[in-house]
C-alpha positions as CSV (number, residue, x, y, z in Angstrom):
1,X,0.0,0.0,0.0
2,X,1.5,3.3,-1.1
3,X,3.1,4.7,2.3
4,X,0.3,8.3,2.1
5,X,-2.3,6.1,2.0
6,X,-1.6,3.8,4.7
7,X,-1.0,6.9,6.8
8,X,-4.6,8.2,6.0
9,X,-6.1,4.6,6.9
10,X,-4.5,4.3,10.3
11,X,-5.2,8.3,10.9
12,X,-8.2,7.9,9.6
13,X,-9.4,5.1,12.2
14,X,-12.6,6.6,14.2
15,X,-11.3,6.6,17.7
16,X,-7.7,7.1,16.7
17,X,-8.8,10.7,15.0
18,X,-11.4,11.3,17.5
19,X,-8.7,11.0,20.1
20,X,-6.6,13.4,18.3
21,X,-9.2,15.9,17.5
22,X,-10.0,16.4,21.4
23,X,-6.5,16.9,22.2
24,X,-5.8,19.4,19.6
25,X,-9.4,21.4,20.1
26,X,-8.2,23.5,23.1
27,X,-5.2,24.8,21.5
28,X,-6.1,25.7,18.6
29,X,-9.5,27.6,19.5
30,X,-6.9,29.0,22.0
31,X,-4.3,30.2,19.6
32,X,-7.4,31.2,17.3
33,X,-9.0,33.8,19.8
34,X,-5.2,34.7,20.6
35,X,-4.8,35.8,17.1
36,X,-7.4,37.2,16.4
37,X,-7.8,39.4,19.1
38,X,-4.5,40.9,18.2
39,X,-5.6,41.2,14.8
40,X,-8.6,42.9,15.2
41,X,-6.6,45.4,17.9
42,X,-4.5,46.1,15.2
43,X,-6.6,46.6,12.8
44,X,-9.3,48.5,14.0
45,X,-7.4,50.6,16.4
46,X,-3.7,50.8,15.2
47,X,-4.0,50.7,11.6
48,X,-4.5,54.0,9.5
49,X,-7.9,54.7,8.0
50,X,-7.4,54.6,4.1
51,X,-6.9,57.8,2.3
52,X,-9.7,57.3,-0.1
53,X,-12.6,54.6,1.5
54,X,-11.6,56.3,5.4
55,X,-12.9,54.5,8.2
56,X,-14.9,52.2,6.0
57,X,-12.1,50.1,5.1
58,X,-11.8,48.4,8.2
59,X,-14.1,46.3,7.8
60,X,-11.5,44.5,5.3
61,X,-10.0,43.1,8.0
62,X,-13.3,40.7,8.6
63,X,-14.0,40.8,4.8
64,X,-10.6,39.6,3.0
65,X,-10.6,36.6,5.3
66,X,-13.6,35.3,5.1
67,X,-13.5,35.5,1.7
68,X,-10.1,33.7,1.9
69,X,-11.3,30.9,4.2
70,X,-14.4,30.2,1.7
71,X,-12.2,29.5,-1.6
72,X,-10.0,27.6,1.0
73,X,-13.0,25.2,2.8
74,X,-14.5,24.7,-0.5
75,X,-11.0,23.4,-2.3
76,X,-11.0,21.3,1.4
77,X,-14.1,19.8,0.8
78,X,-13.6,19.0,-2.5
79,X,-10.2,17.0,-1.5
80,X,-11.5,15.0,1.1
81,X,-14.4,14.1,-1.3
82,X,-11.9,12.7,-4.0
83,X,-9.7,11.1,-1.1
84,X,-13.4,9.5,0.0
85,X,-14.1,8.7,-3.1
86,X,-11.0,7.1,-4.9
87,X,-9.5,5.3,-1.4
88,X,-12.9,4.8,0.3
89,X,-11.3,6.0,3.1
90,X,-14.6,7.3,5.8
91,X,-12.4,10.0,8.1
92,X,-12.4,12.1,4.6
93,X,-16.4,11.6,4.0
94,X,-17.0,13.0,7.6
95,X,-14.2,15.9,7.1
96,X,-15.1,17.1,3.7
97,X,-19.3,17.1,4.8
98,X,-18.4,18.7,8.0
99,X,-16.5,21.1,6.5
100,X,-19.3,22.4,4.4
101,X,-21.5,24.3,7.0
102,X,-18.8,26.2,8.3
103,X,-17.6,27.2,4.3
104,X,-21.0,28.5,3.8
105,X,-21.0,30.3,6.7
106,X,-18.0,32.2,5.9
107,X,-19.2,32.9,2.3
108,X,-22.5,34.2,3.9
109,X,-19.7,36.6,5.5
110,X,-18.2,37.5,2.5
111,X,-21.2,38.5,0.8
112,X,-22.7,40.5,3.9
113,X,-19.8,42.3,4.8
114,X,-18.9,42.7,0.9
115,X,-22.1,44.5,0.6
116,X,-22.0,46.8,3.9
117,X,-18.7,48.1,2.2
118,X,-19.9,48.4,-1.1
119,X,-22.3,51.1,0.2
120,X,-20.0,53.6,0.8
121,X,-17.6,52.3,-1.7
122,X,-19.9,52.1,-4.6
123,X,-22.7,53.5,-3.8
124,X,-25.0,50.4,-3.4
125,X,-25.3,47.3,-1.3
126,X,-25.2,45.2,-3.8
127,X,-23.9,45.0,-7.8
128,X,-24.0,42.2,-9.9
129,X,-20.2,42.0,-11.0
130,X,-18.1,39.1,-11.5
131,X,-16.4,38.9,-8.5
132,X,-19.4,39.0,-6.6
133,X,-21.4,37.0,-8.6
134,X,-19.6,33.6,-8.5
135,X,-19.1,34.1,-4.9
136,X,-23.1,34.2,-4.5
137,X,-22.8,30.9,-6.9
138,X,-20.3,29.2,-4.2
139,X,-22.9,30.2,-1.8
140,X,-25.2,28.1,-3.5
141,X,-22.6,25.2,-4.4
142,X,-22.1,24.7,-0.9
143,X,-26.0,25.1,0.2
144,X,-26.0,22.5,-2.8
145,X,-23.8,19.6,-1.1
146,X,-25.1,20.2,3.0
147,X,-28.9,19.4,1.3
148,X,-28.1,17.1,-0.6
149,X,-26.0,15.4,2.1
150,X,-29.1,15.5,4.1
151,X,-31.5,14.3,1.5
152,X,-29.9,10.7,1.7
153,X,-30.8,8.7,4.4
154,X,-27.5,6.4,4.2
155,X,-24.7,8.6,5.7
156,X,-21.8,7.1,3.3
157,X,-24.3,6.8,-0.1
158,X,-25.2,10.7,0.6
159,X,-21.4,12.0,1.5
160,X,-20.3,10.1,-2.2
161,X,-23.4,11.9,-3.8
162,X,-22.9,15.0,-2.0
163,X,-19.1,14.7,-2.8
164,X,-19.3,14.4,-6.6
165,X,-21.7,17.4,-6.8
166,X,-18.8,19.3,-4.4
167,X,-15.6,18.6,-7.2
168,X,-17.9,19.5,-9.8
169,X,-18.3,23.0,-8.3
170,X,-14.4,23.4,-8.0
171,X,-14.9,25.1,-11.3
172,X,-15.6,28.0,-9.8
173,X,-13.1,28.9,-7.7
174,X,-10.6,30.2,-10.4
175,X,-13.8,31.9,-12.1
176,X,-13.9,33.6,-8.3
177,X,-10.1,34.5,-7.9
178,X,-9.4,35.6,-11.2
179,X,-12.7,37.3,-12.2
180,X,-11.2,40.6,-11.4
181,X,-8.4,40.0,-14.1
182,X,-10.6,38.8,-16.6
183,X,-13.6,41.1,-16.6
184,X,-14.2,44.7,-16.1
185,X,-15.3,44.6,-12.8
186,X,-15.9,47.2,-9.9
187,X,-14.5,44.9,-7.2
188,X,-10.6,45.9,-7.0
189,X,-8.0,43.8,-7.8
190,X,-5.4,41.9,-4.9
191,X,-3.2,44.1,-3.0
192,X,-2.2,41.0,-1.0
193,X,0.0,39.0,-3.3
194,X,1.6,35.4,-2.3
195,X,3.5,36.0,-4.8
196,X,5.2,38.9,-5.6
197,X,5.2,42.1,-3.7
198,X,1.7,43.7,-1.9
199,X,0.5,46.8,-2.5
200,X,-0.9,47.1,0.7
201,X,0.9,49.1,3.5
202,X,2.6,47.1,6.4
203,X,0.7,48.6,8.8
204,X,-2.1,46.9,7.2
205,X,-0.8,43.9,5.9
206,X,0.1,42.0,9.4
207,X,-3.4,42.8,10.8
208,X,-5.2,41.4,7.8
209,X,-2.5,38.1,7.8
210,X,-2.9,37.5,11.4
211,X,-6.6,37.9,11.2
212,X,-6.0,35.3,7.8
213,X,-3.8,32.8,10.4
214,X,-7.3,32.8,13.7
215,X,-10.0,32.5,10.8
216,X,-7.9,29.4,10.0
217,X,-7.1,28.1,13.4
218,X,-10.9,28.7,14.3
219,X,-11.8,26.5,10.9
220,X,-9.6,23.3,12.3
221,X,-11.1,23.9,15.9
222,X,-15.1,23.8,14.5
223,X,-13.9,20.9,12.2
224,X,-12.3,18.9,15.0
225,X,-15.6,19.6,17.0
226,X,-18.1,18.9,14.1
227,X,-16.3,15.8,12.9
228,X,-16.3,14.4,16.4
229,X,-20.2,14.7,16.7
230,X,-20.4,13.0,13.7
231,X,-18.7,10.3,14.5
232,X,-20.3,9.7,17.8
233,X,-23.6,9.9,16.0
234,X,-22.7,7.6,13.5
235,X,-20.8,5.4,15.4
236,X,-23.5,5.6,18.6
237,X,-23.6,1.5,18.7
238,X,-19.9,0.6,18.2
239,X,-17.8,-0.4,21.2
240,X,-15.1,1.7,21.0
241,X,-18.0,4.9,21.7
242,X,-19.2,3.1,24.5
243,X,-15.5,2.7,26.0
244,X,-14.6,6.1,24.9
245,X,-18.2,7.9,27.2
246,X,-18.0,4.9,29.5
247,X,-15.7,7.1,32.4
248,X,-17.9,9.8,31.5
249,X,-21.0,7.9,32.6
250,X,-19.2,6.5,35.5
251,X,-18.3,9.9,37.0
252,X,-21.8,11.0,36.0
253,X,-23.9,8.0,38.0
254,X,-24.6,8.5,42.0
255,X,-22.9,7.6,44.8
């Protein structure tokens, strides 16, 4: 067995990842709220106001990385589902659907905070340009896979189904990030570059990437917790659930 995959199998064993996930919860919802607190500190008290947009422009700083985190859940749903799919392997089915609710929920960020800056940016809340657009499509791509997930009453038959449906709305996400290079669009182009230098001021720049680094630490946290639940649910009449909440009902019972 090819040495990746035989790593994914044995990390992939229910109690052996729902072991991990509670250990590695705490920290990083700790290191998450740590973050972004001093991301937000910075960049709504230290941080200039922009010479043009003024105060307004702050709220990029819960804007640019939500709409970071939901091109970056979506392309993590999508790889679990071809992992699930290809190597059968379950962890990835449970990761890539319980990844889904908490993508949507950041692209319902996006497009809310997108439009409360549009208004005094553009003059209106809302503008159907390109960039904007296919993120209201991604929107609907994830709504897409969470109902039809649901829709199936056999968890593993509706995570394939809801999986396939998921890599065939990856097509969208270079529509999303390159939209503003290939259309005439009123949503402005990167000034955050991985590549290449930013046009954004420093002073700027870390609060935005440390608010980038807690939007990603809070993702793993809420996907360590969601994944867990689903596996206890799923799982409710295995033995290893009973042994893993049999101290807890011990403690629990009378004297």
């Amino acid at each position: 067995m090819n040495p990746l995959v035989k790593w994914f199998h044995r990390f992939g064993s229910p109690p052996t990842f729902y072991r991990w996930a509670g250990r590695a919860q705490p920290w990083l919802r700790g290191a998450a709220l740590l973050f972004g607190a001093v991301g937000l500190y910075f960049g709504l008290v230290v941080a200039p106001a922009d010479y043009l947009q003024g105060e307004s422009v702050r709220i990029l700083y819960i804007h640019v990385p939500s709409a970071w985190m939901s091109l970056f859940i979506y392309l993590f749903v999508a790889a679990n589902a071809f992992i699930a799919l290809v190597w059968r392997i379950r962890i990835s089915e449970v990761l890539s659907m319980a990844a889904a609710p908490v993508g949507a929920m950041f692209t319902a960020v996006t497009l809310a905070t997108g439009s409360l800056w549009g208004r005094p940016t553009w003059g209106t809340y809302w503008q159907w340009d390109a960039r904007l657009t296919s993120e209201l499509v991604l929107l609907f791509l994830y709504v897409g896979v969470i109902a039809l997930f649901h829709a199936i009453e056999d968890r593993r038959r509706a995570a394939r189904a809801a999986g396939l449906l998921a890599l065939v709305g990856v097509v969208n996400l270079p529509i999303i990030h390159y939209s503003v290079r290939w259309w005439s669009t009123l949503h402005q182009g990167e000034s955050v570059k991985l590549f290449g230098e930013s046009s954004m001021h420093e002073s700027m720049l870390w609060p935005l990437l440390m608010m980038a680094l807690a939007t990603k630490l809070w993702f793993f946290a809420s996907l360590a917790s969601r994944a867990q639940l689903a596996l206890l649910e799923a799982d409710s009449d295995k033995s290893w659930v009973r042994d893993m909440l049999q101290p807890s009902v011990t403690q629990a019972a009378p004297a």
